[in-house]
C-alpha positions as CSV (number, residue, x, y, z in Angstrom):
1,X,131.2,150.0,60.4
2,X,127.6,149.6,61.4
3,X,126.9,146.5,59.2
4,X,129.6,145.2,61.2
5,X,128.5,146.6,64.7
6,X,125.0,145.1,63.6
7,X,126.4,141.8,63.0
8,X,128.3,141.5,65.8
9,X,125.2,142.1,68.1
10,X,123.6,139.5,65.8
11,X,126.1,136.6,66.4
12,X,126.0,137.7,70.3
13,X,122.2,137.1,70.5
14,X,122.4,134.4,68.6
15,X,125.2,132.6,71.3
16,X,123.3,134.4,74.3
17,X,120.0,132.6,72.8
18,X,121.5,129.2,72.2
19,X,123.6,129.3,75.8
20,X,120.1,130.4,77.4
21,X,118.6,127.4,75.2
22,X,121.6,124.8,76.4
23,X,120.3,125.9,80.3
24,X,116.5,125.5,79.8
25,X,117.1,122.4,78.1
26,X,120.1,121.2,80.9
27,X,117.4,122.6,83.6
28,X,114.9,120.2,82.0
29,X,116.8,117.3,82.0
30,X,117.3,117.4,85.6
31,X,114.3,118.2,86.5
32,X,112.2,115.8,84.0
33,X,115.0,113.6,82.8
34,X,114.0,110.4,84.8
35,X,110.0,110.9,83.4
36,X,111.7,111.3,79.8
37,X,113.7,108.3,80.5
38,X,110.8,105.9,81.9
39,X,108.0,107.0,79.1
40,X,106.7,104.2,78.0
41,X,107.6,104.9,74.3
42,X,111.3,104.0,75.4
43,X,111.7,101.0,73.3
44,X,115.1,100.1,75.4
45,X,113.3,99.6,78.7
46,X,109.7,98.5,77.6
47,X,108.5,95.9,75.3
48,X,104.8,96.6,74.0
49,X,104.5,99.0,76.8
50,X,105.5,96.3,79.2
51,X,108.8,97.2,81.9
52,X,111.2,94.6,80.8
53,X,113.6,94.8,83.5
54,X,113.5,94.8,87.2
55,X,112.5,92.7,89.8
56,X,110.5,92.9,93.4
57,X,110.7,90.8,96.4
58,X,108.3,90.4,99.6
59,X,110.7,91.0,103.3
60,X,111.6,87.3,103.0
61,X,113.0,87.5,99.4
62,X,109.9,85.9,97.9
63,X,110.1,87.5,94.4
64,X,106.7,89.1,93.7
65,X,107.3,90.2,90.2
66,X,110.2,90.6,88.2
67,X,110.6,91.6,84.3
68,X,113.4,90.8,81.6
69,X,114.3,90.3,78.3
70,X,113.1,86.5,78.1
71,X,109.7,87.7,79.6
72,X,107.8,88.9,82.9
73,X,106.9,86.5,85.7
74,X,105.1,86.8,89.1
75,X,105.1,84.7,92.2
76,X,104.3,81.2,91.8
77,X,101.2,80.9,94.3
78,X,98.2,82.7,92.4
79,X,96.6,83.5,96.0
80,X,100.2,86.2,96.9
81,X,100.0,87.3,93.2
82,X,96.4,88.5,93.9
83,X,96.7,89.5,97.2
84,X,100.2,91.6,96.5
85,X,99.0,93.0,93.1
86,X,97.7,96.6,94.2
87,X,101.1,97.2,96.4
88,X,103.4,95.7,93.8
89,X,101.7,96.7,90.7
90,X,101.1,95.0,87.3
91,X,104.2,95.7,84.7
92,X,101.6,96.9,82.1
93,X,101.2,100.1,84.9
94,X,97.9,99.9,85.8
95,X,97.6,100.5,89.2
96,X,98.6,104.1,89.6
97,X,99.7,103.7,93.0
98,X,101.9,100.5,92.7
99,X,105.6,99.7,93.2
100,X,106.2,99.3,89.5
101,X,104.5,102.8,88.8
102,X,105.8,105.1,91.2
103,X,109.6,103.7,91.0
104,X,109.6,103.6,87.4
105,X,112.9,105.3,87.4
106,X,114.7,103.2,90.1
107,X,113.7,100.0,88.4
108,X,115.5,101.6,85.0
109,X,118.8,102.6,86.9
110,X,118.3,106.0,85.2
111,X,120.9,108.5,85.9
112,X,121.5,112.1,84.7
113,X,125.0,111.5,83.6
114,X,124.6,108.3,82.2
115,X,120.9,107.7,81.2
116,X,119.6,104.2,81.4
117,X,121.6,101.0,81.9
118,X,121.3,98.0,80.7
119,X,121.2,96.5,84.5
120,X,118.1,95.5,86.2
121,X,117.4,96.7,89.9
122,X,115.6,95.1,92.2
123,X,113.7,96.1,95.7
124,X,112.7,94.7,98.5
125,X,109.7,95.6,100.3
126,X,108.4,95.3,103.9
127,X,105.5,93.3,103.2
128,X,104.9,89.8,103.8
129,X,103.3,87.7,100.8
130,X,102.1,84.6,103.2
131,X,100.1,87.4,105.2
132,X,99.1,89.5,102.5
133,X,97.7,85.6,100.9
134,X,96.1,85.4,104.7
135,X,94.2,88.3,104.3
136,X,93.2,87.7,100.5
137,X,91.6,84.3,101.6
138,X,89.7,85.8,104.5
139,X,88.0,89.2,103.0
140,X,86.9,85.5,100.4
141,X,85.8,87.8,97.4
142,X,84.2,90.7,99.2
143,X,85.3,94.2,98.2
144,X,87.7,96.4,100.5
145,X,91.1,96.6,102.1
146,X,93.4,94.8,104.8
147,X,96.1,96.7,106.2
148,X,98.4,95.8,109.2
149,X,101.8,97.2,109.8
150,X,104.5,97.5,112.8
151,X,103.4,100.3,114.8
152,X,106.9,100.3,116.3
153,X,109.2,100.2,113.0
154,X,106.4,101.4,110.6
155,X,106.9,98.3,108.5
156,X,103.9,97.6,106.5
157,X,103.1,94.1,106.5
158,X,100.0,93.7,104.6
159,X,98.4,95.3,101.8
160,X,95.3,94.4,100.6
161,X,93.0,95.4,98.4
162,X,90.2,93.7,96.7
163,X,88.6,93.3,93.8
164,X,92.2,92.4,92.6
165,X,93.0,90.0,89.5
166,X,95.5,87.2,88.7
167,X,98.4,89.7,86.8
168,X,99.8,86.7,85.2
169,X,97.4,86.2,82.7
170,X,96.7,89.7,82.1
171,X,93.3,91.9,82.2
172,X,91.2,88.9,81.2
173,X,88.5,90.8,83.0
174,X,85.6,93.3,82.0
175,X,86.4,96.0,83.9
176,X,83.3,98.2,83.8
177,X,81.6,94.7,85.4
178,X,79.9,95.1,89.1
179,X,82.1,92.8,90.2
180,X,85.5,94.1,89.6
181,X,84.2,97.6,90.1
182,X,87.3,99.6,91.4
183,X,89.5,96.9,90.4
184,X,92.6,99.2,89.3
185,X,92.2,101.2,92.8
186,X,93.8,100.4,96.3
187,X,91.5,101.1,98.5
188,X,93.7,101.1,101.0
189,X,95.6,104.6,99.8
190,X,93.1,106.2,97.4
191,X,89.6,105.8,98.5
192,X,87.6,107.0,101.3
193,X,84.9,105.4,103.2
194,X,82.2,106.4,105.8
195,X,83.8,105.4,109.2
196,X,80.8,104.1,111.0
197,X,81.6,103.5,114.8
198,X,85.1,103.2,114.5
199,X,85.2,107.1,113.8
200,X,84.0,107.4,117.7
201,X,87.4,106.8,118.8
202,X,88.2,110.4,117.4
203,X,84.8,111.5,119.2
204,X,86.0,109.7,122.8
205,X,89.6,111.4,122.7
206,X,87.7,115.2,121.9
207,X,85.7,114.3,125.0
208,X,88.5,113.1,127.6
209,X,90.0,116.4,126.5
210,X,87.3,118.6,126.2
211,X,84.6,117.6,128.9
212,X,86.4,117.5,132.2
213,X,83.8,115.2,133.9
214,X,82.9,112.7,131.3
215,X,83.7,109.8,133.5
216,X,81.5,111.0,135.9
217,X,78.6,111.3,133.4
218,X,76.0,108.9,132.5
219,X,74.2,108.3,129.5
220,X,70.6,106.6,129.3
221,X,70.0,104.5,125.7
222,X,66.6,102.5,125.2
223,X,67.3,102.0,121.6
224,X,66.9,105.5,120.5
225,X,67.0,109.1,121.0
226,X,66.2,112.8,120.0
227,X,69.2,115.1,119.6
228,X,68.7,118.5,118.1
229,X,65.7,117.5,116.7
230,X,67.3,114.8,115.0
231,X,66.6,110.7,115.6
232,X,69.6,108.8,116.3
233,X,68.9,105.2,116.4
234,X,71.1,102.6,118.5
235,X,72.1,98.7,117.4
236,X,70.3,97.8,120.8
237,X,69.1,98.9,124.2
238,X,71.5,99.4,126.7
239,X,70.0,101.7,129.4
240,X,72.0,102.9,131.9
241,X,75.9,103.2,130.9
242,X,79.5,105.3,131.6
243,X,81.2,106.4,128.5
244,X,83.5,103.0,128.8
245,X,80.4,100.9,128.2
246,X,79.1,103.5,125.5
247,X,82.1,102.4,123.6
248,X,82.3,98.3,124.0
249,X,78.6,98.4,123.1
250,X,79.4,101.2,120.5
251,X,76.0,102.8,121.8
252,X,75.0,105.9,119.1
253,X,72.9,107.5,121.9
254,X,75.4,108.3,124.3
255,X,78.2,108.9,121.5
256,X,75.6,111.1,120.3
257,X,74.8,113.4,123.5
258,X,78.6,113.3,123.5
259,X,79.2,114.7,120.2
260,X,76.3,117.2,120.4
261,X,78.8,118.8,124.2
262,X,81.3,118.6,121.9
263,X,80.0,120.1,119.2
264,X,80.7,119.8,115.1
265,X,83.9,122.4,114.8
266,X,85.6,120.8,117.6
267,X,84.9,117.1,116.0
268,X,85.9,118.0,112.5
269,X,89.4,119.9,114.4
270,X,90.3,116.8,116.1
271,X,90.0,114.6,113.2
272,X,92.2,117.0,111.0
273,X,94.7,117.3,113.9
274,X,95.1,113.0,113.8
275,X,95.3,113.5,109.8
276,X,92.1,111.8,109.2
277,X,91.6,114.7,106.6
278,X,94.9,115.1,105.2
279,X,96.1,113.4,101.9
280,X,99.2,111.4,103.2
281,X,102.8,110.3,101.1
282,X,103.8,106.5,101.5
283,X,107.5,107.1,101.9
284,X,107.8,110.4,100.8
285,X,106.5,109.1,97.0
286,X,103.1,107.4,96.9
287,X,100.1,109.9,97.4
288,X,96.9,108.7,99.5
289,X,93.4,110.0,99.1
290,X,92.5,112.8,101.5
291,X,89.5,112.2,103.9
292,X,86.5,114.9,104.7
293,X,85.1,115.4,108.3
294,X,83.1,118.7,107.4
295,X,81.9,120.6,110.3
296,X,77.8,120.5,110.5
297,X,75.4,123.5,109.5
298,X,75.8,124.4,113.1
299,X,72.7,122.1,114.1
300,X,73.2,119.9,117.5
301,X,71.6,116.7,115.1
302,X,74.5,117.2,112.9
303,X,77.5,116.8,115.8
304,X,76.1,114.2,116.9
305,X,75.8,111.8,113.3
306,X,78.8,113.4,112.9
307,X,80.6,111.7,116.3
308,X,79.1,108.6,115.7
309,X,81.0,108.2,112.2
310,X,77.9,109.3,109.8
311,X,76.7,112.7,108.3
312,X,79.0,113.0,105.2
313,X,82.5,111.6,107.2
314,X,84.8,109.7,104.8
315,X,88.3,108.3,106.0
316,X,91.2,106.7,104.3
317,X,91.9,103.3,105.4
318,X,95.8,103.9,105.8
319,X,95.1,107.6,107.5
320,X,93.3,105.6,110.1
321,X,95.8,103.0,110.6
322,X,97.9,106.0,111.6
323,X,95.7,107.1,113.9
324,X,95.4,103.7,115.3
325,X,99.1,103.1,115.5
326,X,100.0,106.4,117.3
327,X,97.2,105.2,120.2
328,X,99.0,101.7,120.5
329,X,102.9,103.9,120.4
330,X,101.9,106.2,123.5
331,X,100.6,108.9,120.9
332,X,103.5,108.9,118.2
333,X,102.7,107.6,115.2
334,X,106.3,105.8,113.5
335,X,105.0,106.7,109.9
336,X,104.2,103.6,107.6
337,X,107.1,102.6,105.1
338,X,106.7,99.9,102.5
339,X,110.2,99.7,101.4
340,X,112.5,97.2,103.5
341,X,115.1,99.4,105.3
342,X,114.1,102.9,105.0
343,X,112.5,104.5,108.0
344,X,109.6,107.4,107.3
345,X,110.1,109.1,110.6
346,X,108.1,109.9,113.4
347,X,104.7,112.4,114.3
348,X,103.6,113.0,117.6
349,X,99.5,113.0,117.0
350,X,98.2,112.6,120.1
351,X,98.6,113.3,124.0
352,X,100.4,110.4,125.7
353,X,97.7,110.5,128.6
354,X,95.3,110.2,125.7
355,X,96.2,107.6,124.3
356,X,96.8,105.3,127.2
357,X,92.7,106.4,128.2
358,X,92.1,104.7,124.8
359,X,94.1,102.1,124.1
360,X,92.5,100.6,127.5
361,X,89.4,101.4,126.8
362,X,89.7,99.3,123.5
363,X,91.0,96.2,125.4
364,X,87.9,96.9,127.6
365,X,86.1,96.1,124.3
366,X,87.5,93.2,123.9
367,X,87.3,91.4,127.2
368,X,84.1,92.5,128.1
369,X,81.8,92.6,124.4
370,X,83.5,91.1,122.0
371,X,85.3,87.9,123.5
372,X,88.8,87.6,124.3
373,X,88.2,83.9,123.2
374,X,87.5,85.1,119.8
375,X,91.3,86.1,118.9
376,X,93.2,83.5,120.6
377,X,96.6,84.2,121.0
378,X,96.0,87.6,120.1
379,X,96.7,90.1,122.9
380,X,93.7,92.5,121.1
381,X,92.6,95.9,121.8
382,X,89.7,96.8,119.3
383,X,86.6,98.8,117.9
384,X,84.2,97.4,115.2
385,X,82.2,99.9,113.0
386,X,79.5,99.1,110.9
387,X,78.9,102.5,108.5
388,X,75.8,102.8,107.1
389,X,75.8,103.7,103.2
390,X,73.7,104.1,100.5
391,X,74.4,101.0,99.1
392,X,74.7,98.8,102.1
393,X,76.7,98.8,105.1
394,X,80.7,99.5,105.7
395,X,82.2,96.5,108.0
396,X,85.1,98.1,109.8
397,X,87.6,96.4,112.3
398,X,90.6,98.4,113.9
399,X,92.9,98.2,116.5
400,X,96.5,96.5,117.5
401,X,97.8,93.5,119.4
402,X,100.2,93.8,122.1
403,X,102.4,89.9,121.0
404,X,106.1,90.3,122.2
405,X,106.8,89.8,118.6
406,X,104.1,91.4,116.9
407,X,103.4,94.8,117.9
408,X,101.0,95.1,115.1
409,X,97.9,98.3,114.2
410,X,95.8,96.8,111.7
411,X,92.3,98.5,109.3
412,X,90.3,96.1,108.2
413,X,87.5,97.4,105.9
414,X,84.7,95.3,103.9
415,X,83.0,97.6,101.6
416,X,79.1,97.0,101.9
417,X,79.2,93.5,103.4
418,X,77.6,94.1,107.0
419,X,78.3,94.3,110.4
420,X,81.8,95.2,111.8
421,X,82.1,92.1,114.2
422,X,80.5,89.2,112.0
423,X,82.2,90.6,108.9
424,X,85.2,92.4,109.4
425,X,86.5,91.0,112.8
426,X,86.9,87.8,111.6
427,X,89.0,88.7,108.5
428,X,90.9,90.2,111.2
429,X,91.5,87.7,113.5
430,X,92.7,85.6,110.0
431,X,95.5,87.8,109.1
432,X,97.0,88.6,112.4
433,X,96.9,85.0,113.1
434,X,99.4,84.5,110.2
435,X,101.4,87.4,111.0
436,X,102.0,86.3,114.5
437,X,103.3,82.6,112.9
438,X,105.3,84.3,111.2
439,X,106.9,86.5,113.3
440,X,107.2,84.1,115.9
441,X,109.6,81.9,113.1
């Protein structure tokens, strides 16, 4: 009787093992199933490691890139299969980041009931290849990122990011060369770069909030100043000014002596608050690189390169476009979305109040220091940076246009090429000239 009582209890643990085995392994499945399904040693859905099925389009049904039995093909224009090749991806995967990497499983049709099918899917994304080719042409070999996108719908019209290589012929590249240095990287979601002036947009709105008579204040520039102790140079001499000329001439002394009334806590709080330090998710899937606006040592010197974009700052190109877009939407920011059709919802970043102040002061930028008559057409509200590096200088250009049918935020960065307004501006002005055209039919 107990050899039997003992076997019994055997055979139960055995099924009470095996049904707890059957669970993990269901749990699995569902959980991991999709990952299991897309690896590239699946032999069904890749062909030397290469996605043989799927197929990508730009918002006009321009197929980007699209992969089959017979073969994988891009666009026919080499200039959009450069320029679209960090947001669409290359089917060998190497761009982390891309289309083709992070929808692996939607491209394969995989299912938990049924596995993988043998039918291809395809997607459409917001992006429009003749601007992305636009903005390819006009950052003309330099390295950095172009970024523009419907502040209004969230659409994402153009991603750029450069070095970049022709995916048709392959990696026919070395990749550890100067040149192509970052070359499987957008540097439009997972890189950071030192602001430069730009950053003093954050600075401004801390001070309409925080110093209740800045526009009755004054600030005195003769090409430098001390603060804290501290030198902080200026691009020129611009002697007696209000805090709306401190911005159009982008004046580090009086941004400067703003940042040190502020102080560094309240600089580095206001830039987490717009998400400048925050690692974002491109439609709920695609991870960006988180920025870093550390507060100072507590020294006066420190807030102030700290305001002006410098001390150890580093933004995300598409955080800032964000920030940019919720100052040209009245303070809500209609989250960025790369897939045609889907909406990423909405996040109220800044006062409304706050961001009208701005988004005036930056067409004050235009009209009165940069030219109106140097972005014709272009209703333009703006701020240049120029971030100074180890390496050379950061050219940064951001802001929006107003066009009936354009409501468009753009981030245009040039990574160690010069100033903002000779360098970036002008790339710029390129792109949105083509988005406009194409808007307007």
């Amino acid at each position: 009787m107990k050899k039997v009582t003992t076997r019994a209890f055997a055979v139960l643990l055995l099924v009470a093992l095996t049904l707890a085995g059957t669970g993990v392994f269901i749990y699995r499945l569902a959980v991991d199933g999709g990952d299991w399904a897309t690896f590239y040693a699946n032999q069904s859905i890749y062909s030397e490691g290469v996605l043989n099925r799927g197929s990508v389009a730009d918002r006009n049904g321009l197929v980007l890139a699209t992969a089959s039995d017979e073969g994988f093909h891009y666009a026919d224009s080499p200039d959009i299969r450069k320029a679209c090749l960090h947001a669409v991806g290359d089917l060998g995967g190497n761009i982390g980041t891309s289309i083709l990497s992070m929808y692996r499983a939607d491209f394969v049709n995989y299912s938990f009931f049924t596995g993988t099918t043998a039918e291809a899917a395809s997607m459409k994304l917001t992006l429009d290849a003749d601007v992305c080719a636009a903005a390819y042409n006009a950052i003309a070999g330099k390295k950095g990122t172009v970024l523009v996108y419907n502040y209004r719908t969230g659409e994402i019209i153009c991603m750029v990011s450069t070095p970049t290589w022709d995916p048709e012929y392959g990696i026919d590249f070395d990749a550890n060369s100067e040149a192509y240095e970052g070359a499987f990287i957008n540097r439009a979601l997972s890189s950071t770069f030192t602001p430069g002036s730009v950053f003093k947009l954050v600075t401004l709105a801390a001070a309409l909030e925080n110093i209740p008579d800045i526009w009755q204040q004054t600030f005195y520039c003769d090409g430098d100043t001390i603060i804290g102790g501290q030198r902080v140079k200026c691009s020129g001499v611009h002697g007696t000014i209000t805090v709306e000329q401190a911005l159009a001439h982008s004046c580090n002394c009086a941004f400067g002596e703003i940042a040190a009334q502020l102080g560094s806590a309240l600089i580095s709080q206001y830039a987490e608050k717009y998400g400048l330090t925050s690692s974002h998710m491109l439609n709920g899937k695609i991870p960006t690189a988180a920025g870093s606006v550390p507060a100072g040592r507590g020294e006066i010197g420190d807030a102030a390169w700290e305001g002006i974009g410098q001390y150890e700052d580093l933004i995300n190109p598409y955080a800032f476009l964000r920030f940019i877009g919720a100052i040209a939407n009245g303070g809500v920011c209609v989250e960025p979305t790369i897939l045609y059709g889907e909406s990423a919802g909405t996040t109220q970043l800044m006062d409304p109040n706050t961001a009208q102040t701005l988004s005036e002061m930056m067409g004050y930028n235009v009209q009165y220091e940069y030219g109106a008559g140097t972005y014709p057409g272009l209703e333009m509200h703006a701020k240049t940076g120029t971030a100074e590096t180890y390496g050379g200088t950061h050219a940064w250009f951001a802001g929006f246009i107003t066009n009936a049918n354009a409501p468009y935020a753009f981030v245009v960065m040039a990574e160690r090429a010069g100033g903002g307004y000779y360098v970036a501006s002008p790339i710029a002005n390129a792109t949105l000239q083509k988005a406009v055209q194409k808007a307007n039919g």
